[in-house]
C-alpha positions as CSV (number, residue, x, y, z in Angstrom):
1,X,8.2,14.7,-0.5
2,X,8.4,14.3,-4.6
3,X,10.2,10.8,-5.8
4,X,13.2,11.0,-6.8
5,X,14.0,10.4,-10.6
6,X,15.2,7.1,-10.5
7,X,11.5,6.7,-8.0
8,X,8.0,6.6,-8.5
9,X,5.4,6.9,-5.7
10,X,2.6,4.0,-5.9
11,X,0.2,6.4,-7.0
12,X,1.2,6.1,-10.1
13,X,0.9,2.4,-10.6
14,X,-2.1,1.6,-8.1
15,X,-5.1,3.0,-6.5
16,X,-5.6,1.8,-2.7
17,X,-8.6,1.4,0.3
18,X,-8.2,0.8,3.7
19,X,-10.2,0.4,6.7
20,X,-10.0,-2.1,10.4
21,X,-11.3,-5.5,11.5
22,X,-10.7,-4.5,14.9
23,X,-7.4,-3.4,16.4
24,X,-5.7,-4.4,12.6
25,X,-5.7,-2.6,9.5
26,X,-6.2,-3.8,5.5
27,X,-5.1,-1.8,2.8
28,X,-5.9,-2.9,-0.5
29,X,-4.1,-1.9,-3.6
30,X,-5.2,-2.6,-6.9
31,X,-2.7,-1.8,-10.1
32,X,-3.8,0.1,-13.1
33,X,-2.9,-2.8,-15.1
34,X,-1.3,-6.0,-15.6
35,X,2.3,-5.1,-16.2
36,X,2.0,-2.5,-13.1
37,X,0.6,-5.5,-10.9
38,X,3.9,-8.0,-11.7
39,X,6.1,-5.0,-10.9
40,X,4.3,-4.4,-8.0
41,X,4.6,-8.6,-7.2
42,X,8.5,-8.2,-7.1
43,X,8.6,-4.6,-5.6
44,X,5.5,-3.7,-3.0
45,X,6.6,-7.0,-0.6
46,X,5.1,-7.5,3.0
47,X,8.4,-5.7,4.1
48,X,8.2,-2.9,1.9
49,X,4.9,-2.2,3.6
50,X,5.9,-3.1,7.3
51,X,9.0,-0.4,7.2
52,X,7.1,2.1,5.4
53,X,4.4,1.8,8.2
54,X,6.6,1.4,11.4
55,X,5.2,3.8,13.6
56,X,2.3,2.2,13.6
57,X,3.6,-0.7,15.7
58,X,2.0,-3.3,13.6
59,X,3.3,-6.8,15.1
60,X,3.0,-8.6,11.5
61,X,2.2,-7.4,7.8
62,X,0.7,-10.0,5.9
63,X,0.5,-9.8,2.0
64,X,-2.5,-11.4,-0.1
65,X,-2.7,-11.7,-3.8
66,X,-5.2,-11.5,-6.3
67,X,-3.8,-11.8,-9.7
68,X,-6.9,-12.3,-11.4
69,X,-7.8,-8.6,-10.0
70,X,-4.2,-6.9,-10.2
71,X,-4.7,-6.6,-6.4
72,X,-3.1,-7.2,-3.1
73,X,-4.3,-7.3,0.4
74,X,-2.5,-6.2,3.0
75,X,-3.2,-7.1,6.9
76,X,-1.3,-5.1,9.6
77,X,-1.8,-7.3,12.3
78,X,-2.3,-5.3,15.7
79,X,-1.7,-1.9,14.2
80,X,-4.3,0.5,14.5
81,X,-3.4,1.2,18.7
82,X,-6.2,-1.0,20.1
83,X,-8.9,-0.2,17.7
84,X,-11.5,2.2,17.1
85,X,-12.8,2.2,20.9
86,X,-9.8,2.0,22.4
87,X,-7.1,4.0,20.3
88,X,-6.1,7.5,21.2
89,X,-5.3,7.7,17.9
90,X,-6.3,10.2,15.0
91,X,-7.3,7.5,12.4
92,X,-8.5,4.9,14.3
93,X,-10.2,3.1,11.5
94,X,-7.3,2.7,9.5
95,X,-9.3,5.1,6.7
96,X,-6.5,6.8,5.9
97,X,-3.9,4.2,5.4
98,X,-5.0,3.5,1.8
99,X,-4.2,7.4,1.1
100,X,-0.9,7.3,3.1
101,X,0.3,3.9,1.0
102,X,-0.3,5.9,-2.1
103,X,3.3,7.9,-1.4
104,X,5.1,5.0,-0.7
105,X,8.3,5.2,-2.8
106,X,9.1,2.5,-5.4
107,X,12.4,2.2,-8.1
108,X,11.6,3.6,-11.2
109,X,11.1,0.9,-13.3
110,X,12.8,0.7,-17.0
111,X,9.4,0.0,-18.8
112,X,7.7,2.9,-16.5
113,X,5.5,4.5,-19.4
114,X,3.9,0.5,-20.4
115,X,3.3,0.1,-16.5
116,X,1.7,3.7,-16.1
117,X,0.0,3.4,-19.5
118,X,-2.5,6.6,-20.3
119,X,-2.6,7.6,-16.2
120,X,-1.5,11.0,-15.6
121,X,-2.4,10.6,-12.1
């Protein structure tokens, strides 16, 4: 589903990886620069993350910065269905989360073209 106007999707601000230490997931997002990353401080919180993944059943999202990389780590604590030999569950591995976050619908931003800079992504 497209953002609305007054929306962006995190693609547009931040590239992302995921993958599983066991039954829980990390998803790392790094911003495309500095401006996107302090937006992203105030707007991409631990909640943001844990509502926008839900049905996983995650017991806990836990939210890391790294400033000096424009990055944040997220841990979804319990959320990938027991793990990748124990999950019935397509994505086991969590390998796709860092795709899925990528659509995750933020507010527009006033100062959207400094955050996005040159990215036509």
């Amino acid at each position: 589903m497209p953002a609305a106007e007054n929306s962006i999707t995190l693609r547009r601000l931040a590239t992302a990886r995921s993958g599983d230490k066991g039954n829980h997931a990390n998803i790392g997002v790094v911003a495309r620069s500095s401006a996107a990353y302090d937006y992203l401080a105030r707007e991409l919180t631990a909640e943001r993350v844990a509502d926008y993944f839900v049905s996983l059943g995650a017991t806990n999202v836990v939210r890391y910065e790294l400033p000096k990389l424009w990055a944040f780590n997220f841990l979804l604590e319990n959320g990938l269905g027991g793990g990748a030999s124990q999950s019935l569950r397509i994505d086991t591995q969590g390998k796709l989360l860092g795709t899925a976050i990528l659509e995750l619908t933020l507010p527009a931003p006033d100062d959207l073209a400094t955050l996005v800079g040159n990215s036509q992504t």
